[in-house]
C-alpha positions, 0 to 999 in steps of 0.5 A: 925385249918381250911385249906383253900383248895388250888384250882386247876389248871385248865386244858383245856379238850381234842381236841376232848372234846372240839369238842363234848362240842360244839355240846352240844348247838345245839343239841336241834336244829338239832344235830350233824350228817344228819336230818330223812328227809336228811337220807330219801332224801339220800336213795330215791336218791340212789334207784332213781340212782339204778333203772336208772342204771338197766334201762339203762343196760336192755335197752343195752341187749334189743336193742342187742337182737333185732338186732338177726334174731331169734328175729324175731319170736318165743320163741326169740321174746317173750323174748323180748316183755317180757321184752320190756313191763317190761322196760318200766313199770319200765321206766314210774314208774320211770318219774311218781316218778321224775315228771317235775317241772312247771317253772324248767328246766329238770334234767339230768335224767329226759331229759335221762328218757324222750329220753329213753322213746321216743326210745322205743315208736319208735320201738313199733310204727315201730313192730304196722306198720311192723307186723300189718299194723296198720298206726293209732296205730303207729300214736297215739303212735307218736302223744303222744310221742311229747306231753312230748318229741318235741324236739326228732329229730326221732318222727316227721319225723316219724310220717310224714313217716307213715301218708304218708304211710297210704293210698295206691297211685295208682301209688304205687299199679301198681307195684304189678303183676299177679303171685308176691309172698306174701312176693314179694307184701309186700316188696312191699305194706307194711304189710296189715292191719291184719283186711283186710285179708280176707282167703277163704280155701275152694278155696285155696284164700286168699285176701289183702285190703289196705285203700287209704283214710278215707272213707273205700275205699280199693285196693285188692289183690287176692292170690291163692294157687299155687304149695306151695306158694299164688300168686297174681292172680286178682287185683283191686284197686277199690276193694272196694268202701264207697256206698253212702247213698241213699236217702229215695226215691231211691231204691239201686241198688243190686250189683253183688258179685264178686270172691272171697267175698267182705268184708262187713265191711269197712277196718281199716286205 
């Protein structure tokens, strides 16, 4: 005799079954946990936070070095070039990989990475003009600086400050005397440019030319070598002057070589 099967009781699947069968429809579509373009977003993200962190800490640990006497000169200074140049390699990978959106605004990182950026172009512009005397160098790294950052509230009085200090003034260089020291006559002048130091060993001489305008005109400053140290000795602030070009019918006129040898070529600005 046939049975007819008595049918079941249906029982609703469990919480979380039901939770995974939901899933099931979409799963053809994006699934149910963070897409592979999400998961590489996230890691970029995180190396993005990793590098700025690193960044910022080597920033802290260079500006405290820097503030040490030994950084001055020596393996300490070294030291610090070294990893001021590293900075900021990483610092500009770091803008070049974030790039400005044309038509949106900055982020939060990119404004920090920026002003970070700038800071570090101050003091590399201040050592060009401190240990070199080169007002151009420091100019051209100012003038960049405001291209990418001109609300920076140090770069323009800074470039002003050093296009102000560029040339040497009459009234600037009458307060140097006869028999001044070198570091007396640079606390004074400044740091001369290094290619407008002219050293004659053979007579103990050593000559300092600072620039007053474009033209190559330049102020000198002689220094002989007295009981150990170099003292000013001669001064002149014409000490060198542009000879005009004469004209195919004129003959120039030679002119007279004073002590110690003039530069022949005009100095650096």
């Amino acid at each position: 005799m046939h049975r007819t099967p008595t049918p079941r009781r249906f029982k609703p699947p469990h919480r979380l079954a039901c939770l995974l069968l939901a899933c099931l429809p979409l799963a053809g579509l994006s699934g149910c946990g963070p897409s592979d373009q999400e998961k590489a977003a996230a890691r970029q993200s995180a190396a993005v936070d990793s590098e700025w962190a690193w960044i910022q800490a080597a920033k802290r640990e260079l500006d405290q070095k820097r503030t040490l006497p030994a950084a001055a000169d020596g393996p300490l200074r070294q030291e610090v070039q070294r990893q001021a140049a590293e900075l900021n390699r990483r610092l500009v990978e770091l803008i070049n990989a974030n790039p400005p959106v044309d038509g949106e605004p900055l982020s939060d990182l990119q404004k920090a990475a920026l002003r970070l950026k700038s800071d570090e172009d101050i003091v590399l512009a201040q050592d060009f003009i401190a240990r070199g005397g080169d007002y151009q160098r420091a100019i051209e790294i100012y003038e960049a600086a405001l291209l990418i950052d001109p609300d920076h509230p140090r770069l323009k009085p800074e470039l002003e400050k050093a296009k102000a200090s560029r040339y040497m003034t009459r009234e600037l260089f009458a307060q140097v005397k006869e028999g001044m020291r070198q570091e007396e006559v640079r606390g004074l002048l400044g740091q001369p440019n290094l290619h407008n130091v002219r050293e004659y060993p053979d007579r103990n001489v050593v000559a300092w030319f600072y620039a007053k305008d474009p033209t190559g005109a330049a102020a000198g400053v002689w220094f002989e070598k007295k009981g150990g140290a170099y003292t000013v000795y001669e001064l002149d602030f014409d000490a060198v002057t542009p000879r005009p070009v004469p004209r195919p019918e004129a003959r120039p006129e030679p002119r007279p070589e004073r002590r110690p040898e003039r530069p022949a070529a005009a100095p650096s600005t």
